[in-house]
Structures are given as C-alpha cells and as structure tokens.
C-alpha positions as CSV (number, residue, x, y, z in Angstrom):
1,X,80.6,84.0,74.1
2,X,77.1,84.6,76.4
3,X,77.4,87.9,77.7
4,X,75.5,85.7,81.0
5,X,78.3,83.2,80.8
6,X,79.6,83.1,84.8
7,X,83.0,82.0,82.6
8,X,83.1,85.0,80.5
9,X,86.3,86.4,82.3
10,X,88.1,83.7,81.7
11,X,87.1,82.7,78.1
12,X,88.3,86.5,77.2
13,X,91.4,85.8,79.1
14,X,92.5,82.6,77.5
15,X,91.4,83.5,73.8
16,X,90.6,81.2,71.4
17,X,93.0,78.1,72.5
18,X,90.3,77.2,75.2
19,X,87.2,79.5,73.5
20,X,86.7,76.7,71.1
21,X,87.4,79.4,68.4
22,X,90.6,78.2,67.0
23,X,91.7,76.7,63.8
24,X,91.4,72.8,65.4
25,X,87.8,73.6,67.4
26,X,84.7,71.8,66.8
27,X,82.8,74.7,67.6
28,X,82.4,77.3,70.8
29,X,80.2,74.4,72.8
30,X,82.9,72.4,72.9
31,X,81.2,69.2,71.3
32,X,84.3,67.1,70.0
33,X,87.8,66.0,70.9
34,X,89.0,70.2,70.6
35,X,86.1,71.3,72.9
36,X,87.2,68.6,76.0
37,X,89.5,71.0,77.6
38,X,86.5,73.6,77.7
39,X,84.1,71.6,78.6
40,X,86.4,70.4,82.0
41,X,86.8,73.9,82.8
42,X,83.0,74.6,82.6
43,X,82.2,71.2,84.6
44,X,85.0,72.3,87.2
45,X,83.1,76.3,87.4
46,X,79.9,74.0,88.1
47,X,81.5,71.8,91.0
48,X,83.3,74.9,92.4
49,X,80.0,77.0,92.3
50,X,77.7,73.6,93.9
51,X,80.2,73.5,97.0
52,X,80.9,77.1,97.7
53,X,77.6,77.9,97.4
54,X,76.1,80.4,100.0
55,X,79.7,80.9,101.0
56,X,81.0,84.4,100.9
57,X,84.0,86.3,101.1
58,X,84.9,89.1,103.6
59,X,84.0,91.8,100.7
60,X,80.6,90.1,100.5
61,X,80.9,88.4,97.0
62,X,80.2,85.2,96.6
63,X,83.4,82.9,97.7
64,X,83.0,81.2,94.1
65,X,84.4,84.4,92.1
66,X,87.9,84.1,94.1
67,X,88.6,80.9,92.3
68,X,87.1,82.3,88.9
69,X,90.2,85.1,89.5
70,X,92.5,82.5,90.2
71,X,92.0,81.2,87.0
72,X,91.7,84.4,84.8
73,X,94.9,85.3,86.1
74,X,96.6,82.2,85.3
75,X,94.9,82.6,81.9
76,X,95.9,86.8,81.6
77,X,99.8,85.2,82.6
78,X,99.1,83.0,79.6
79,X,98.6,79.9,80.7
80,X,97.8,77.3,77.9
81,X,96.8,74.7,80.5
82,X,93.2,73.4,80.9
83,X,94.1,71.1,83.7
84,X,95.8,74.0,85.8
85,X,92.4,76.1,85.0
86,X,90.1,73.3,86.6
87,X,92.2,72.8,89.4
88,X,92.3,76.4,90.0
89,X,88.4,76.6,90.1
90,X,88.5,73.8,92.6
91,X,91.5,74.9,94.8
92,X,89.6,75.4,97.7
93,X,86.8,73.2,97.5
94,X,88.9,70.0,100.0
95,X,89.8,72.6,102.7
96,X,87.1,74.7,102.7
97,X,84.0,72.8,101.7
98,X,82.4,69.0,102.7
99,X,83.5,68.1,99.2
100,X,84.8,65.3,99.2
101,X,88.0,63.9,97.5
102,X,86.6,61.4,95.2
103,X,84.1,63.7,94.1
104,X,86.8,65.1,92.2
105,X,88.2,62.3,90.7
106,X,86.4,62.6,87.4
107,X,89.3,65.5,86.6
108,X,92.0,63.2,86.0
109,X,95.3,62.4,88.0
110,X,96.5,65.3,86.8
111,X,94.5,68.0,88.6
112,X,94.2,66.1,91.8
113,X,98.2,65.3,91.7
114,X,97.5,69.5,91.6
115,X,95.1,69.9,94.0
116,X,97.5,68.1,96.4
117,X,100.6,69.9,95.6
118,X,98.4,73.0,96.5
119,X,97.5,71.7,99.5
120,X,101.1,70.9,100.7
121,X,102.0,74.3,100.1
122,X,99.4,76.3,101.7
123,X,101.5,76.5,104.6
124,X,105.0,77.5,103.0
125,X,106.5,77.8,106.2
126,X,105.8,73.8,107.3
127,X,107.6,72.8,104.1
128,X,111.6,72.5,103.8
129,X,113.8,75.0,101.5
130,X,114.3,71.9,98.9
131,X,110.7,71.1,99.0
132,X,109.4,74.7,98.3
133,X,112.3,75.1,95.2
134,X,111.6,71.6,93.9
135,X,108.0,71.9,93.7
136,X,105.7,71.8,90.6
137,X,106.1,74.9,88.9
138,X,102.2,74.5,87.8
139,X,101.4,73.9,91.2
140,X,103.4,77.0,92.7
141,X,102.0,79.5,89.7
142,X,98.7,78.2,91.3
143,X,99.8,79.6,94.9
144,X,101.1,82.7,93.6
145,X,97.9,83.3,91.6
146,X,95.8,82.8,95.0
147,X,97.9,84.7,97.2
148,X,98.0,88.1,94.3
149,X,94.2,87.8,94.8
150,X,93.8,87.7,98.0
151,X,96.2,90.8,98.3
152,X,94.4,92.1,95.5
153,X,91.1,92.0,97.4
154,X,93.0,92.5,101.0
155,X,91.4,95.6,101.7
156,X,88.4,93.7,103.4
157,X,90.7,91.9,106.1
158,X,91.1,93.0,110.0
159,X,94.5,94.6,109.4
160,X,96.5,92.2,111.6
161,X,96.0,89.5,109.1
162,X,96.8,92.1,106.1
163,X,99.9,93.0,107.7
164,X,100.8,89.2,108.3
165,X,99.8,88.2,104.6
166,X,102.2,90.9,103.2
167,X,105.6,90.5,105.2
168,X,104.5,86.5,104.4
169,X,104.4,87.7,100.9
170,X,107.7,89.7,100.7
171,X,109.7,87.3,102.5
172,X,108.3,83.6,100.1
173,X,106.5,84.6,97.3
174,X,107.9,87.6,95.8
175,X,111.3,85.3,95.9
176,X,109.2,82.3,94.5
177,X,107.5,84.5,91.8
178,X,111.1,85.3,90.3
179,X,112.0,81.8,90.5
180,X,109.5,80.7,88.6
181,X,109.9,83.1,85.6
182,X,106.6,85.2,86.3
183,X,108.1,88.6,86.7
184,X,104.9,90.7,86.4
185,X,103.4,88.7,89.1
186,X,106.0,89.2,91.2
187,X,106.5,92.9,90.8
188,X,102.8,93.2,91.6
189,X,102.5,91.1,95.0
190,X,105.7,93.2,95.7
191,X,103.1,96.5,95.3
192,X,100.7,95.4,96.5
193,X,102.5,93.8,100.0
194,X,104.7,96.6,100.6
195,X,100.9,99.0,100.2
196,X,99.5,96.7,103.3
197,X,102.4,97.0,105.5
198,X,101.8,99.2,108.6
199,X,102.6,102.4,108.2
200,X,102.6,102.7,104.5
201,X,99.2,105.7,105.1
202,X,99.9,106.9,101.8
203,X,99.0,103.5,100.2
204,X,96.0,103.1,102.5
205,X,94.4,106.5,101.8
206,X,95.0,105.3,98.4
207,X,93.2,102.6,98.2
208,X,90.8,103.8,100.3
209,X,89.8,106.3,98.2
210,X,89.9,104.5,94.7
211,X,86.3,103.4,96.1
212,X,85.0,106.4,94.4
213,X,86.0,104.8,91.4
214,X,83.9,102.5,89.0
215,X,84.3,98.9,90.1
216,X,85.4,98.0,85.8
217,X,88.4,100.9,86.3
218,X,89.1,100.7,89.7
219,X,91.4,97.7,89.9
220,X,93.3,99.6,86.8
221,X,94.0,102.6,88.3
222,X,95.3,101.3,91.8
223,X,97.7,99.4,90.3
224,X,99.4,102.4,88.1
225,X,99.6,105.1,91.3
226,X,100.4,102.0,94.0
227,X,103.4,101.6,91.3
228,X,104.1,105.3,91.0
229,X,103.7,105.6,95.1
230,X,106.4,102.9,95.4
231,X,108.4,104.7,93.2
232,X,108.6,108.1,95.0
233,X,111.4,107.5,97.6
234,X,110.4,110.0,100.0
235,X,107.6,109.8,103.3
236,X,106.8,113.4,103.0
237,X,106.7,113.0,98.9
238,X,104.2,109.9,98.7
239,X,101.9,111.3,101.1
240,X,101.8,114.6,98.6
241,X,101.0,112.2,96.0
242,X,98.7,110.5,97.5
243,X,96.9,113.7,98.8
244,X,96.9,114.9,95.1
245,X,95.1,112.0,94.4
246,X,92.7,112.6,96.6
247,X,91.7,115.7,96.1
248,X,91.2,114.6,92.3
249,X,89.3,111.0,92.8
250,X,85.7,112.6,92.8
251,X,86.1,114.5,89.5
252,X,88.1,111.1,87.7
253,X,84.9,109.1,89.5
254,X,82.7,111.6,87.6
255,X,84.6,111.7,84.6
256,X,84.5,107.4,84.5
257,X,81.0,107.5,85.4
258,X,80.0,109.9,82.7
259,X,76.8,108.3,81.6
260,X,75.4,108.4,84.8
261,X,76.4,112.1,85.2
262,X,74.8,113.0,81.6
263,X,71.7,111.1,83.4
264,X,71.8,113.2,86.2
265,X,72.0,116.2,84.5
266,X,68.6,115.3,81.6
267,X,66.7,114.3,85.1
268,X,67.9,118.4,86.2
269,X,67.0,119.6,82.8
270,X,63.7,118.3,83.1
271,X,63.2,119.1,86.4
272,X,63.7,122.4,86.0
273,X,61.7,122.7,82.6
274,X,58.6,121.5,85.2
275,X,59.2,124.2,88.1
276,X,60.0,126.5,85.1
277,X,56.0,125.6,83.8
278,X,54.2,125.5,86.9
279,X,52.4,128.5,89.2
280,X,53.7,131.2,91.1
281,X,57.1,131.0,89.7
282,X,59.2,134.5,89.8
C-alpha cells in the first residue's frame, strides 16, 4: 500500500478482501479477475476527484475527501461491497457537479440503480413512510454514512443549518440506523446530533476546544467525552465536565504532540548553550 495512495484510508479500512492481498488476489495492482473490484474503486476515486475538482468544503478541504469518508466508513462498518464503495465516491458528483449521467455508466447498473436510490432519498421528508422502510438497505447505509460525516464535520456550518441537520437527524436517521441493523452508526449520529442541538454549550465548548488537539487523535477523543457528556444527566454536571476538559486540553495537546514539544525544547537547549557562549553574559 503507497504511503501517497489518495485511497490509503480506505484500503486500511476494508483489509485484504478489496487490498488485493487475499488468498484469491492476483496481486495488490489489481491485474486479473480478483483485482476488478479494486480497480472500480480506484477508477471511481479518479472520476470523483476530476469533477469535484477545485470544489471545497466549508472546513476548507477539498470537497473530494467527503466522499473518500463516505466510503471508509462503509468499509470501517464492514462493508464487503465494491459496488456500494464506487458509488459512494461518486454520490455527489450528479447533484453537485456538470457530470453527467452517462459518464457514469461504465460502473454498471448496479451503482447507478445506487446512485439513484441516493438521490431519491436526499430529501427524506419528500418520500412516503413505505418508501423510506422499503428502500434499498445498501442505498440507505449510503445515506446514513453521508449524513454521520457531515455531522462529524458540522462544526464548520452557520449554526442554523447545524441545528436543522441534527433534529433532521434524531427524528429519520437515528430511527433508520436501527432499522437497518447498524447500531454503532446510529448511537453515534445520536451523539453527535443531540452535541449540535442549541443549547447543548457543554458539547460546543467541547468540541470547540478538541482543536487543540492533533488532527490523527482528535476525531478519537471527541467521540469518547461527547459519549461520556451524554451520559452525565445533569446541566450543571456536563458543563463541570466539560470545563474539566478544558482546563486539561492544552497539556493532552502537548502530551499528543510530544515530538514537536521534544523539538521545542533541543531548539531551547541550543539556544541557550549560544547565549550561554557569547559576550557580556552574567
């Protein structure tokens, strides 16, 4: 696996059935029959990444890695399912590019009869009761994928639509995630809606402060104290909490970010071994 490999993330999640690593592989390049499914994920990174180029997302990254965590957390839900993969990496390439729907074509029925299904759900509330119980469960562990990243990554919305996205989320997708068998899903849109709720200041100041943190821990550590915070059942107790957190994010931001602080600390050595050299000291 290239350590440059934009698909890195998601070859790690999905192991060796898609890494081309398994017992059936033709090799990690994906060169015979057992390397198609890989090589229609990469081709489907490579479309998605063509027509979201220069597009960005309200963080700043580049709109192409919200579709790459779609995928890895289909993958991390274990997902054995190249064509769900692809379609994730292409789920918002009709709405929100020029792409258009015959460029996709060379996927297969299969990930356009996805791509659709996706589409027709984007708006849960236009659809009937039956239609939103009866639908593909590929298709909704698609949706519920999006909508955990986008709350995952919420932070960066105006907080009218971050309020809007999590009562949307408690009131359909919680419900759907338990329909469809993916408890851990569900029990993290449920944290993560109820954290951007108004009110909830204790999850804010949270989250606000977890920027301290390195980016490769951050996303680990919010989820253990938003689930500890929803925990506590009193105002007055999660607000202690969260002030206790607080008060201790810049030493755990030191501790994480130790090689930079032993870095810091050999450039003050030497610094001070110079002054200690030079004239008129003392």
């Amino acid at each position: 696996m290239n350590r440059g490999d934009p698909l890195r993330p998601l070859l790690r999640a999905a192991g060796e059935w898609l890494n081309g690593d398994g017992p059936d592989s033709d090799g990690p390049d994906g060169d015979g029959p057992a390397g198609e499914p890989l090589r229609l994920v990469r081709r489907a990174y490579e479309v998605a990444a063509h027509w979201h180029d220069g597009q960005r997302r309200h963080s700043g990254d580049p709109y192409v890695t919200h579709p790459l965590a779609v995928a890895v957390i289909l993958a991390e839900q274990g997902v054995r399912d190249h064509e769900i993969l692809c379609a994730a990496l292409l789920h918002d390439v009709l709405d929100d590019t020029a792409c258009p729907e015959a460029e996709l074509a060379e996927f297969g029925d299969d990930v356009m009869a996805l791509l659709r299904g996706f589409r027709a759900l984007d708006d849960p509330r236009g659809l009937p009761p039956d239609r939103r119980d009866l639908a593909d469960e590929r298709v909704l562990a698609l949706k519920l994928a999006d909508r955990l990243h986008n709350l995952r990554t919420a932070r960066f919305l105006p907080e009218a639509k971050r309020a809007r996205k999590a009562r949307e989320t408690l009131e359909l997708y919680v419900p759907a995630a338990g329909r469809a068998g993916l408890e851990r899903v569900g029990e993290e849109l449920r944290r993560l809606a109820t954290a951007n709720l108004p009110g909830n200041g204790p999850y804010r100041l949270v989250r606000a402060g977890a920027v301290l943190l390195p980016r490769h821990a951050r996303t680990r550590y919010l989820e253990e104290w938003l689930a500890e915070l929803h925990a506590i059942p009193g105002r007055r107790e999660r607000r202690r909490f969260a002030a206790g957190l607080l008060l201790g994010m810049p030493s755990l931001a030191a501790a994480l970010g130790r090689w930079d602080v032993k870095r810091w600390a050999r450039a003050l050595r030497a610094l001070r071994g110079r002054i200690g050299t030079g004239p008129g000291r003392g």
